[in-house]
C-alpha positions in Angstrom: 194.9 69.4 148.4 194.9 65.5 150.3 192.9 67.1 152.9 190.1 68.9 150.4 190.2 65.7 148.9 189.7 63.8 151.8 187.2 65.9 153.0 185.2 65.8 149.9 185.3 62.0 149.9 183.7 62.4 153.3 181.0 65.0 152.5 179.8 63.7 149.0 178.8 60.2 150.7 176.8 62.5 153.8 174.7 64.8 151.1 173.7 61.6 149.0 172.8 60.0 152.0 170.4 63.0 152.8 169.3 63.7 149.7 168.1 59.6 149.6 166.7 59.9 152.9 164.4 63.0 151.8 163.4 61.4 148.7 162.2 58.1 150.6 161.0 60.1 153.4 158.8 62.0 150.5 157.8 59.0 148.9 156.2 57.5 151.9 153.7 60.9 152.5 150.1 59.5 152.0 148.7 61.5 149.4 146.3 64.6 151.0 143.1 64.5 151.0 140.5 66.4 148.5 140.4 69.9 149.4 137.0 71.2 150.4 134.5 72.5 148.3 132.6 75.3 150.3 129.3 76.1 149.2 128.3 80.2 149.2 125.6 80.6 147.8 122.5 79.0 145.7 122.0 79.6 142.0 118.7 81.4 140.6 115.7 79.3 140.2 113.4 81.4 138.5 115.6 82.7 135.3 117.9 81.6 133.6 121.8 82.7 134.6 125.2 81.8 133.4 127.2 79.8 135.6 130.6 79.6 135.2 133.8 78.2 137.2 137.4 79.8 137.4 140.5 78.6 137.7 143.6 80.7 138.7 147.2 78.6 139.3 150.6 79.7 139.4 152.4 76.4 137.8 156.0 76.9 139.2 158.3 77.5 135.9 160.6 74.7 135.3 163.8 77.1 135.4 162.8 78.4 138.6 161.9 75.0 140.4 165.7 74.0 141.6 167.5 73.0 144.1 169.0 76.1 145.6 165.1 77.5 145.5 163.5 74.3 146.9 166.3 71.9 148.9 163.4 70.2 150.7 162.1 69.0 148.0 163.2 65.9 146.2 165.6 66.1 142.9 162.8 64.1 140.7 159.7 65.8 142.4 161.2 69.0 140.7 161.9 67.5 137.4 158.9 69.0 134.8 158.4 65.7 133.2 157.4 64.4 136.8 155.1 68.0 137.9 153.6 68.5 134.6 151.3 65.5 135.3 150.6 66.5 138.5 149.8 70.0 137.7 147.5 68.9 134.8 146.1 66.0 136.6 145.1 69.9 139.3 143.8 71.3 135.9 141.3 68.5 134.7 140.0 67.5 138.0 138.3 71.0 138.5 138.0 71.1 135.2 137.2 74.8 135.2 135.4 76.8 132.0 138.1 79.3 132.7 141.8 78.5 133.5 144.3 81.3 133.7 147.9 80.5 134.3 151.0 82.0 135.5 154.9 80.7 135.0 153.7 78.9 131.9 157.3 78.5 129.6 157.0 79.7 126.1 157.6 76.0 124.9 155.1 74.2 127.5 152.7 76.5 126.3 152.5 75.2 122.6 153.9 71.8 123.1 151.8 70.7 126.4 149.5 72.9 128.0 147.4 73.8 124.9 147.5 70.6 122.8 146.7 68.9 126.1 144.0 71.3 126.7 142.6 71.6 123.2 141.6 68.2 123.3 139.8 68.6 126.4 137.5 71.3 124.5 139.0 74.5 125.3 141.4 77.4 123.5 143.8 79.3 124.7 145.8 82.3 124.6 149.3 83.3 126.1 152.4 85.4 126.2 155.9 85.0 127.2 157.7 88.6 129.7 158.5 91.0 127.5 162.4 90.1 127.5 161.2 87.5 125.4 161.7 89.8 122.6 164.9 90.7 122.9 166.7 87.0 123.0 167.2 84.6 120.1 164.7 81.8 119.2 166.6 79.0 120.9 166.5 81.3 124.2 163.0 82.9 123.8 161.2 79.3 124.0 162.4 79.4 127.7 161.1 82.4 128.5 157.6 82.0 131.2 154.6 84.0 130.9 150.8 84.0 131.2 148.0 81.8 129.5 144.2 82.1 129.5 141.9 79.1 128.6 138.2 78.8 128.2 136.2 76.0 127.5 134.8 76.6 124.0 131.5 74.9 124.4 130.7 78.3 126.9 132.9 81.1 125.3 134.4 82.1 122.3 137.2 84.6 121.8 136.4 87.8 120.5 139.5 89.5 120.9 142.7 89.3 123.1 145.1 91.8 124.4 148.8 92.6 126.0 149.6 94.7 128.6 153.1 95.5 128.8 154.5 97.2 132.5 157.8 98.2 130.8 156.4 99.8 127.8 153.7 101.5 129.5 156.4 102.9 132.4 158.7 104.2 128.9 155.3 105.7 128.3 154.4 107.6 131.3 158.2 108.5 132.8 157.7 112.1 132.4 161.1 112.2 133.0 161.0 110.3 136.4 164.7 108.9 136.9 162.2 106.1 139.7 160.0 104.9 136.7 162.4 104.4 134.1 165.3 102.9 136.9 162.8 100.7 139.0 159.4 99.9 137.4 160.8 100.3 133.4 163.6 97.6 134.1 160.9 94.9 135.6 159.8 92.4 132.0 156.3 91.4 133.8 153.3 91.1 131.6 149.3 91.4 131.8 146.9 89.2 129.5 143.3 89.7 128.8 140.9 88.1 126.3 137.3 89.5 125.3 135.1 86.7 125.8 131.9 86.2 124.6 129.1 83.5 126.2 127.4 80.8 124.2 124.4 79.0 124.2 125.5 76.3 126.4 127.2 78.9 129.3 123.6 79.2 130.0 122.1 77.1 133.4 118.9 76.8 132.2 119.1 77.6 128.4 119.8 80.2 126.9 117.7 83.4 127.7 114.7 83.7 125.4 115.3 87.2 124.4 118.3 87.0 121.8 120.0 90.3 122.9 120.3 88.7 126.7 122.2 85.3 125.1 125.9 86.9 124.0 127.2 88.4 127.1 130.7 89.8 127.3 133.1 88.5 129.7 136.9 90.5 130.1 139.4 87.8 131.5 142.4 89.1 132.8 145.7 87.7 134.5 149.2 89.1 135.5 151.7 88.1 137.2 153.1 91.4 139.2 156.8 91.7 140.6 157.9 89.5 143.0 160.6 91.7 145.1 159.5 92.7 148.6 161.9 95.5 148.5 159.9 96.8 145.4 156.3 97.4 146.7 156.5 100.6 144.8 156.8 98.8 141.5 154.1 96.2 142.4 151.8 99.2 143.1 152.5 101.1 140.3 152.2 97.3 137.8 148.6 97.2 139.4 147.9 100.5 138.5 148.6 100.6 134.7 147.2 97.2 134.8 143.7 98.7 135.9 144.7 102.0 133.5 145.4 99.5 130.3 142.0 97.6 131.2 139.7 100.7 131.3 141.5 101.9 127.5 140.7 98.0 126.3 137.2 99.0 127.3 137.2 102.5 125.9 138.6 101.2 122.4 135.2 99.0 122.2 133.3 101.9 122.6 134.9 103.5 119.4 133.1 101.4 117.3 130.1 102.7 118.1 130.5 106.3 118.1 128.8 108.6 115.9 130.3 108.5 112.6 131.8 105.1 113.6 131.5 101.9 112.8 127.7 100.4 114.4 127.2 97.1 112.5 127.5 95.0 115.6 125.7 97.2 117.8 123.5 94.7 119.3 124.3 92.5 122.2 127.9 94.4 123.0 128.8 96.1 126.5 129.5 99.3 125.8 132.1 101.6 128.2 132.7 104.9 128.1 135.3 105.2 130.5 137.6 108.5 131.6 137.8 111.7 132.0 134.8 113.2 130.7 135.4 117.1 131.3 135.5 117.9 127.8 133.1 116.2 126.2 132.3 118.2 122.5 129.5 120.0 122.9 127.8 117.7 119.7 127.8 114.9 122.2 124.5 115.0 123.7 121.8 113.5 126.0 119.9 112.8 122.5 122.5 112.3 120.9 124.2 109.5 123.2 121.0 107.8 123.0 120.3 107.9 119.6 123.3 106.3 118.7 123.2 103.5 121.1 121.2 100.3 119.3 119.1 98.8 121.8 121.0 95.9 124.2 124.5 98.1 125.0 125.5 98.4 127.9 126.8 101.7 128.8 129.1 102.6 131.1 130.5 106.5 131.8 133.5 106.6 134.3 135.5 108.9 135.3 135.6 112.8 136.5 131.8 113.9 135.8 132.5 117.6 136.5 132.3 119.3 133.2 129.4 117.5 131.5 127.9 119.3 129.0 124.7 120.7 130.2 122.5 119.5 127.4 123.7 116.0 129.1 120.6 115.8 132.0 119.1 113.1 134.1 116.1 113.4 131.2 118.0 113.0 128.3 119.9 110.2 129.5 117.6 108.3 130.3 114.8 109.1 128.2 117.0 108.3 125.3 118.9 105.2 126.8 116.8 102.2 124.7 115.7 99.5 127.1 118.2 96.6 127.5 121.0 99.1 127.6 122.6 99.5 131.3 124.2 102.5 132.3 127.0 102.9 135.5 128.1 106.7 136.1 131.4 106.2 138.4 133.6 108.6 139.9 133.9 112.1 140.7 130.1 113.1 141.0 130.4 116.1 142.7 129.8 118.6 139.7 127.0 116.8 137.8 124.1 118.9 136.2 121.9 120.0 138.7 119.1 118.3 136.3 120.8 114.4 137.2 119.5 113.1 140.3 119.5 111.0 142.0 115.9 109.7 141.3 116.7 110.6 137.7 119.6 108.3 137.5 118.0 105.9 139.5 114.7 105.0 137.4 117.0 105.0 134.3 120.3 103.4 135.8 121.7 99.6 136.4 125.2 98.8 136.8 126.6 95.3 134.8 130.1 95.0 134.3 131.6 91.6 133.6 135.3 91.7 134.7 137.3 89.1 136.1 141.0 89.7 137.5 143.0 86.7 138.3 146.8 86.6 139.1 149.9 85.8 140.9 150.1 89.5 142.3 152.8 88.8 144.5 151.2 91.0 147.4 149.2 90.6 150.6 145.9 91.5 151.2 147.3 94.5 153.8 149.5 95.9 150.8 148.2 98.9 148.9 148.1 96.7 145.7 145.1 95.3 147.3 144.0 98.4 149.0 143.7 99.6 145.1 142.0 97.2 143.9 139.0 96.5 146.6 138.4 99.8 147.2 139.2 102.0 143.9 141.1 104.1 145.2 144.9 104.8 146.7 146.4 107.7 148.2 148.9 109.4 146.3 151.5 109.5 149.5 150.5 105.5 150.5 153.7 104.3 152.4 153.9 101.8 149.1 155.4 104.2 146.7 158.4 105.0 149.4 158.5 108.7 148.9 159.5 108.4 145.5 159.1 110.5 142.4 156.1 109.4 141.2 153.5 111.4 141.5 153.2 113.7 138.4 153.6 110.8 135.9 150.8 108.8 137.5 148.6 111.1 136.9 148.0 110.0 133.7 147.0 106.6 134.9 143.9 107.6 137.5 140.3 108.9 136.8 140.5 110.9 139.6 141.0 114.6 139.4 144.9 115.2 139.8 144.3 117.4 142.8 142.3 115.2 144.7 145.4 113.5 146.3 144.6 109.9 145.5 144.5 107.6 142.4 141.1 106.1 141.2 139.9 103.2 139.2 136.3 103.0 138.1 135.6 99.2 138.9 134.1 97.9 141.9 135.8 94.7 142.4 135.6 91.8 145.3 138.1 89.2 146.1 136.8 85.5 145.6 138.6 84.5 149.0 139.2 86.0 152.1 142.3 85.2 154.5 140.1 83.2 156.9 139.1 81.1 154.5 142.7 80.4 152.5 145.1 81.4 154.8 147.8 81.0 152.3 148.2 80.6 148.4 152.2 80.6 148.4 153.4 78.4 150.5 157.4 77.6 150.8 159.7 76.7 153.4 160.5 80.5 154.6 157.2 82.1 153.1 153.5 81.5 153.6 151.0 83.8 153.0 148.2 84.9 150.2 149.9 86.3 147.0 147.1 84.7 144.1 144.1 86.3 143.7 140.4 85.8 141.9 138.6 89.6 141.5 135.4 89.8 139.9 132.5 92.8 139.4 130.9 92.8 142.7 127.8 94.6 141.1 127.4 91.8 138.3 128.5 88.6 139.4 127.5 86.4 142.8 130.2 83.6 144.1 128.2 80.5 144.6 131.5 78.4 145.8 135.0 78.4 146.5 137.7 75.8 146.7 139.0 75.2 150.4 142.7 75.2 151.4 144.8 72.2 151.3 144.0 70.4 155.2 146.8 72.2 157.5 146.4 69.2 159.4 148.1 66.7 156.5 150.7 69.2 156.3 151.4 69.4 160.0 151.0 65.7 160.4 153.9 64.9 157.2 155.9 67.8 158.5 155.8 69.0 155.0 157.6 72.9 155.3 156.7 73.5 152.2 156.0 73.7 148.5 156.7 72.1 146.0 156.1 68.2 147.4 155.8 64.9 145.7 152.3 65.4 146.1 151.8 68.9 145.4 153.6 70.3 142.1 154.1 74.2 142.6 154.8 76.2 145.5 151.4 77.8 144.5 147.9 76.4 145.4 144.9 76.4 142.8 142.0 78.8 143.0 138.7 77.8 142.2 135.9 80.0 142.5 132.3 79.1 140.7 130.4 82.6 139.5 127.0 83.3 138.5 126.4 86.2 136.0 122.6 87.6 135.2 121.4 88.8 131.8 119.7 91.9 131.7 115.9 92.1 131.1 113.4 94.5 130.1 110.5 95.6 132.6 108.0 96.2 129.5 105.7 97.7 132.1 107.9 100.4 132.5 110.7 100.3 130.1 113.5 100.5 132.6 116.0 98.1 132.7 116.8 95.5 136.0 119.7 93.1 136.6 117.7 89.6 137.4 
């Protein structure tokens, strides 16, 4: 007992000692210099386009920023009240019309972030893990999720929704003991809003036809499971993610279906998206067309093999009003000998506005990424570790279900590529690039990025990681400025053209 005693008497003096020195030691670190803004590309100077920045930061949750996590960093560095500043102090000096957050807590959401934010001019939206549910008031406010901001002068909010892994992997078991024991048990959450642009999102004003002026934008963030040893789960998260996003955009096309509801008609993006093999025979070249107001944007995705065959190249596009764009993705193999290729051409243009921004917690070699960039995974990718999967993912592809891989319909680029930002995550045993910024690669043009904090202030302050005095989450910001096109009529001709 005297000699635990003794020995405590010795130690406690030695880890206050060190824990003094680190916090000094941190104190004296100059502050780093401005990150680099790299240029990409030049806006449009003969039309008007929307121009837009986004913002995508994991924050660092205050019950995850401890100690035992983060021992190099200083006590009061990790204390919220001191990284809170900092991390807004991030937020408003990019200042971006779109913000989307990860590790926000339930209670910084309301009593910080979005009061703080609202009087800066934007909105927001967010939602806690889905254990969040389960636990008492006085627990839930602790609970961390997602949040997605917009500055309100640009957008406006037409509708927002949840994605929830658990529930969806409940949904799709099909009685695999893998689903419901490894992917059901993990709480992580998706978040998109429907956004809509406003006069001032507009470079040059707004676009002189009225149709062109109220573009929709889909925002979405998640924030995918962070365990290594579960790559399976992270795979399969990605996947509903991208399964739940395509139903978002086939539930606005139910409004204008025939016998639906077609009041707001004009100025919407319209998606048909899935498996159309068994279209009813009522549903028509003519009949598509005729239906569709003029200014929809159209968009069929999914396995074309079964079309009916009053559905031709002619139909579609000689009943396809002008301002409306139409994108046929997928399995083409089987379409009506009458679509062809010149037929879909001189009647087609792609426009999809989709934005997919998140703390993914993968690396750009992992099939996570594979699935995203390129649409497509195999159904035996090393990822999915031999498990029992592949029946009840069926369900969540476009592809056909014997083709041995699962599909997405979007075409999607990532904002930054690892020679650029060679790390977003950056701790004392981990450094590598887990936060990503996807948008439609047919639709949208980068025009800038935000560089990587200088390796050489790092090296220089032997800093060995995240969080520091001077950098409040073990996650870097991502900044990435966007421009997005209206669509215009060729009166000539009648087709349509993406500026």
């Amino acid at each position: 007992m005297f000699l635990t005693l003794y020995l405590c008497l010795l130690v406690t003096p030695l880890c206050l000692f060190l824990t003094l020195y680190l916090s000094v030691s941190a104190v004296n670190v100059s502050q780093p210099p401005q990150r680099p803004w790299l240029p990409l590309g030049r806006p449009s100077s003969t039309h008007s386009t929307c121009i837009f920045t986004v913002m995508c930061y994991n924050v660092l949750c205050e019950k995850y920023a401890t100690r035992q996590m983060y021992g190099y960093c200083p006590n009061w560095a990790l204390e919220w009240e001191y990284r809170k500043k900092n991390i807004m102090q991030e937020i408003r000096n990019y200042s971006a019309d779109i913000i989307t957050l990860q590790e926000v807590q339930t209670d910084q959401f309301y009593n910080f972030f979005l009061p703080t934010l609202q009087r800066d001019k934007y909105d927001g939206i967010f939602s806690p893990k889905s254990r969040a549910k389960t636990m008492a008031e006085s627990e839930k406010k602790y609970v961390d999720g997602c949040a997605i901001f917009w500055r309100t002068e640009k957008f406006s909010l037409v509708k927002e929704y949840l994605i929830e892994f658990n529930q969806m992997a409940m949904a799709n078991a099909e009685g695999s003991d893998d689903m419901l024991n490894r992917v059901m048990t993990k709480d992580n959450i998706g978040l998109a809003a429907m956004l809509e642009t406003r006069d001032a999102a507009w470079e040059s004003g707004a676009p002189s036809d009225p149709a062109q002026q109220n573009q929709r934008l889909l925002v979405c963030t998640a924030h995918i499971h962070w365990d290594p040893e579960f790559c399976d789960v992270k795979l399969i998260q990605t996947m509903m993610l991208m399964h739940e996003i395509r139903q978002i955009m086939d539930r606005e096309v139910a409004s204008f279906r025939p016998g639906g509801h077609r009041a707001a008609a004009s100025n919407i993006q319209l998606l048909l998206c899935g498996d159309l093999n068994s279209l009813p025979d009522s549903v028509t070249g003519e009949s598509l067309g005729s239906h569709l107001a003029s200014n929809i944007q159209l968009l069929l995705c999914g396995d074309l093999n079964s079309l009916p065959d009053s559905v031709t190249g002619e139909s579609l596009g000689s009943h396809v009003a002008s301002n409306i764009q139409l994108l046929l993705c997928g399995d083409l193999n089987s379409l009506p000998d009458s679509v062809t290729g010149e037929s879909l051409g001189s009647h087609v243009a792609s426009n999809i506005q989709l934005l997919l921004c998140g703390d993914l917690n993968s690396l750009p070699d992992s099939g996570v990424v594979e699935f995203l960039v390129n649409g497509r995974v195999p159904a035996n990718h090393p990822d999915f570790k031999e498990l029992g999967y592949r029946t009840c993912l069926k369900k969540l592809s476009v592809s056909n279900e014997r083709s041995g891989e699962f599909t997405h319909p979007f075409r999607l680029a990532s904002s930054y590529s690892p020679d650029i930002m060679p790390y977003t995550n950056y701790t004392y045993d981990f450094k590598g690039i887990i936060d990503y910024i996807f948008y439609s690669r047919d639709t949208m043009t980068p025009l800038g990025i935000l560089g990587p904090l200088d390796p050489d202030w790092l090296r220089d302050n032997k800093v060995q990681g995240c969080p520091h005095p001077h950098v409040p989450s073990d996650h870097f910001s991502l900044l990435v400025e966007l421009e997005m096109s209206p669509v215009r009529s060729d009166t000539a001709n009648g087709l349509i053209a993406h500026r």
